[in-house]
C-alpha positions in Angstrom: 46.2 -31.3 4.3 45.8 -32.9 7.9 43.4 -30.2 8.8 41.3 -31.7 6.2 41.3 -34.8 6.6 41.1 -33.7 10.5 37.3 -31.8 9.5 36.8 -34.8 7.1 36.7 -36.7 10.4 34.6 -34.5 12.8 32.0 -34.0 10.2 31.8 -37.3 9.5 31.5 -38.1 13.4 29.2 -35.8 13.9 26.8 -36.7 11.1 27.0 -40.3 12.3 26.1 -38.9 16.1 23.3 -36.9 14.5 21.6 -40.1 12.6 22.3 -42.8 15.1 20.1 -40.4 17.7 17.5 -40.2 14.9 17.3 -44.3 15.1 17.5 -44.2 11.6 20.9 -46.8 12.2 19.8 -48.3 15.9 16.8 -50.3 16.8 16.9 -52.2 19.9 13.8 -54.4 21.3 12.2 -54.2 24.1 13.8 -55.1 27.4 12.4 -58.5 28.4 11.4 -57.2 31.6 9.3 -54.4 30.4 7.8 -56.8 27.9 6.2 -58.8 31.2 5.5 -55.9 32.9 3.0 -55.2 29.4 1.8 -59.0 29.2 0.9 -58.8 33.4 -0.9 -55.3 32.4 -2.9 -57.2 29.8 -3.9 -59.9 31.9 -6.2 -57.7 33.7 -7.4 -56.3 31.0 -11.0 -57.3 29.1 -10.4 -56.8 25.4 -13.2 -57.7 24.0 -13.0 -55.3 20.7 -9.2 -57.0 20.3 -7.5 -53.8 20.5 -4.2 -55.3 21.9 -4.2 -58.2 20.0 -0.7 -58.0 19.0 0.4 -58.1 22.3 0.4 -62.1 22.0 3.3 -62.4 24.1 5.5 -63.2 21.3 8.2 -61.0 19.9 9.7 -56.8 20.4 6.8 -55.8 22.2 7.9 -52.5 20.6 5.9 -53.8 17.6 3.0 -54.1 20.1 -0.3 -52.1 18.7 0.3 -49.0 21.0 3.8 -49.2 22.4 6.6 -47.0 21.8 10.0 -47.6 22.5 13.4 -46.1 22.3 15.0 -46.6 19.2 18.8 -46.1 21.3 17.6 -48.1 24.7 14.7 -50.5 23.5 12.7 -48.9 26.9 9.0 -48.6 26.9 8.3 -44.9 26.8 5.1 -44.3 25.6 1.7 -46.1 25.8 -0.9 -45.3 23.4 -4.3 -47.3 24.5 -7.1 -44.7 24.4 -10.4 -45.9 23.0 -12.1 -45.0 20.0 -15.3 -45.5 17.8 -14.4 -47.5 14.4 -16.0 -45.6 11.9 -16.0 -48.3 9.8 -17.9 -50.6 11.7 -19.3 -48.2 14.0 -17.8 -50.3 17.0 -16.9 -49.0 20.1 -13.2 -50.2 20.5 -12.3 -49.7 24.4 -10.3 -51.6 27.1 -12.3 -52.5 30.1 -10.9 -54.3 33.7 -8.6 -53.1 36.1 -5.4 -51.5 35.6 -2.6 -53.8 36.9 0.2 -51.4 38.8 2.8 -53.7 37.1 2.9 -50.6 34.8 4.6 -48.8 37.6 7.6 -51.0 36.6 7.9 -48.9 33.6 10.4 -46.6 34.9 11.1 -44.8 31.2 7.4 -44.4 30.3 6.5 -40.7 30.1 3.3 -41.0 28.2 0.7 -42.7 29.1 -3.1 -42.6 26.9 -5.7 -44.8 28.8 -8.7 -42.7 27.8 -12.0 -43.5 26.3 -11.7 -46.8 28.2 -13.9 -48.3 30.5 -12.1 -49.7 33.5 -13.4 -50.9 37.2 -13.6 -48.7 40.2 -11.1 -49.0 43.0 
């Protein structure tokens, strides 16, 4: 009977494990830092089609149009930004300006998608 209640235990341990790394249980916002590090990237940005909107300084930047976090540490690791042509409108939607190196301070980011954008020589 205790070796039952002993696997009982484990499986129900490791189903937990298996869902919390899933972030189906755990969602943690964006580290404050990282979140300034984003708004300073913005700043010298020209965003004239309002792609980053969202970005409003306000709130889990991990809500941000084109940020992805960790659901388990809350770190920026992904930056989705690439341009695109709104087929709707037919509207070139594109960043333009410099790239700040404040995105250097994102130590977790892996991915990074800045294409289709029009930004300044160096």
């Amino acid at each position: 009977m205790t070796l039952v209640y002993l696997l009982t235990f484990l499986l129900s341990i490791a189903s937990f494990t298996l869902t919390l790394c899933n972030g189906n249980l755990v969602h943690l916002p964006c580290k404050e830092n990282e979140r300034q590090t984003l708004l300073m990237f913005k700043k010298d940005l020209n965003d004239s089609s309002n792609m980053i909107s969202s970005w409003d300084g306000e709130g889990d930047c991990c809500n941000w149009t084109g940020v992805t976090c960790s659901n388990l540490t809350g770190h920026v690791h992904e930056l989705h930004l690439a341009g695109y042509l709104d087929e709707v409108t037919g509207e070139n939607r594109k960043l333009g300006g410099k790239v700040n190196p404040s995105l250097l301070n994102l130590k977790h980011l892996s991915h990074l998608d800045l294409s289709h954008n029009y930004f300044e020589g160096l």
